[in-house]
N, C-alpha and C positions, 0 to 999 in steps of 0.2 A: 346071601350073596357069596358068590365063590372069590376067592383070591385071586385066580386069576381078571375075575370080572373090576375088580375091585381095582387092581393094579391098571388095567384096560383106565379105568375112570380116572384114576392118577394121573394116569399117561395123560389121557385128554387134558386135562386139566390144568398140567403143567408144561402142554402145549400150547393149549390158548392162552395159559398167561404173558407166556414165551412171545405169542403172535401178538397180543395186545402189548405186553412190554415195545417190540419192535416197530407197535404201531404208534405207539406213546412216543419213541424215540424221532420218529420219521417227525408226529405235530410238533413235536418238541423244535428237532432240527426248522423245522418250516417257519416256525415261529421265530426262533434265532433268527432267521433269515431278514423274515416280515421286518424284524425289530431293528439290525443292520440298517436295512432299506431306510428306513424310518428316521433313523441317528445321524445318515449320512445326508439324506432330505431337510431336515434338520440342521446340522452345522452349515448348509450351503445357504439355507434360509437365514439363520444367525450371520452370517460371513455377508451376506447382502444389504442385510438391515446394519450392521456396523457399519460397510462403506456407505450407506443413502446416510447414517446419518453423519460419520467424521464431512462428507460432501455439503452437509448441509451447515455444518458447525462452520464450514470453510465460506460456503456461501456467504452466510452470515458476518463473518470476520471481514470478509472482504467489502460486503454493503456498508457497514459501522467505518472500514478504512477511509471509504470512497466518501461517503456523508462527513467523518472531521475533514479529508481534505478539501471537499467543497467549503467546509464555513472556515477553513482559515484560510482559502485563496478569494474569497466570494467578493471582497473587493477590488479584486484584479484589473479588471475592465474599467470599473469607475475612476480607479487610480490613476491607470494610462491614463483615461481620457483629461485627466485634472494636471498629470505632468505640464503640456504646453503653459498654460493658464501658470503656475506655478514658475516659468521660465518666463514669461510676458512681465509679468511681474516685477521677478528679478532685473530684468534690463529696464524698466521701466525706474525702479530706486536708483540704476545705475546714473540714468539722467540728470546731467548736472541743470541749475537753475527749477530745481521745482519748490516750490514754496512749502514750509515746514509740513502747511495742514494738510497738504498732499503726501508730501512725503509719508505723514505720520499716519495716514488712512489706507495706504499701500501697504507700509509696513506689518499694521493689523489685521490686514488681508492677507497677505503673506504669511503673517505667524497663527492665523487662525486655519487653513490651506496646511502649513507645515504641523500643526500641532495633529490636526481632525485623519489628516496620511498618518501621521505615528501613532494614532490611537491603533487605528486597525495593521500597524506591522509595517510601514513602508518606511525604509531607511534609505540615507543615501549609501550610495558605492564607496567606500573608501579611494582616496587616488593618493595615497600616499607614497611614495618612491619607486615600486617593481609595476612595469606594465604585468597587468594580468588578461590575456585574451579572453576569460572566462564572464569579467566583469567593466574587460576595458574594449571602447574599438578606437584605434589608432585612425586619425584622417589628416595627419602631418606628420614629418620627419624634420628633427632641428639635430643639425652637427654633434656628435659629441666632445665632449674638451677631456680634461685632468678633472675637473671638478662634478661634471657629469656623466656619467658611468652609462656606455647604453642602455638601451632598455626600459631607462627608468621616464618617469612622466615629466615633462616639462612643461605642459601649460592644460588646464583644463578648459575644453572650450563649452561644452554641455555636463551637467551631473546628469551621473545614471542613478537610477534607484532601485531595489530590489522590495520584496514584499515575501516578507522572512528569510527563505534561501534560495528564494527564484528570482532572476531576473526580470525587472518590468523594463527595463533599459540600458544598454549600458552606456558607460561612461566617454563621453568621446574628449579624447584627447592627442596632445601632439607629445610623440618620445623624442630623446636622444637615439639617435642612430648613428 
């Protein structure tokens, strides 16, 4: 083989490597590409499936909220319905002339009604000195003096009750004005 033949074959040779390098570069680049594509299809799916699940952790937190506030109001209604019966009562001991063993069967009635309210959370309203609109409803005005300061409670004419920090009632009474 001649030299020049020779260098010919070189040539080729070191072109099609040239051409196959460039074609290697080109899968190369395609494949970067493909794999970009890939990463970013990827992170959006990751970024999806973190919000479904913090959404759900949320879901969740909020059913667990909803289920304790059900069982510590759950005797709300039954409580209402028991206030009247619980004020029937009271004006009933008010009663002058009733005989001990009425009295004393009332009473136990009364404190078994007040006791079986406080198991499940029902307390009275406090009325002690400052009208509070949150826990008081005002259905009289009595003058006020030196000694009674507006605003404050002068006479309680119904107890209100609450059942933890909700209102089942409030408390009706008459202020100084």
């Amino acid at each position: 083989m001649t030299k020049k033949k020779k260098k010919e074959e070189l040539e080729k040779e070191v072109a099609t490597e040239v051409e196959n390098e460039a074609v290697l570069e080109d899968v190369v680049d395609l494949e970067i590409d493909e794999l970009a594509e890939l990463q970013a299809k990827l992170d959006e799916m990751e970024n999806k499936y973190l919000k479904a699940h913090a959404e759900m952790q949320n879901n969740q937190r909020r059913a667990n909220e909803e289920r304790q506030t059900l069982l510590k109001y759950r005797s709300q209604d039954l409580a209402r319905k028991i206030l009247p019966s619980l004020d029937n009562l009271e004006r009933a001991l008010a009663v002058e002339g009733l005989t001990e063993d009425v009295k004393k069967g009332l009473e136990m009635t009364l404190d078994s009604l007040q006791n079986a309210l406080k198991e499940e959370g029902v307390t009275e309203v406090a009325v002690d000195g400052e009208f509070d609109p949150n826990f008081h409803m005002s259905v009289q005005t009595v003058p006020a003096d030196d000694e009674h300061p507006a605003d404050t409670i002068a006479q309680v004419l119904q107890k209100g009750y609450q059942l933890h920090e909700r209102n089942l009632r409030p408390a009706m009474v008459s202020i100084y004005q």
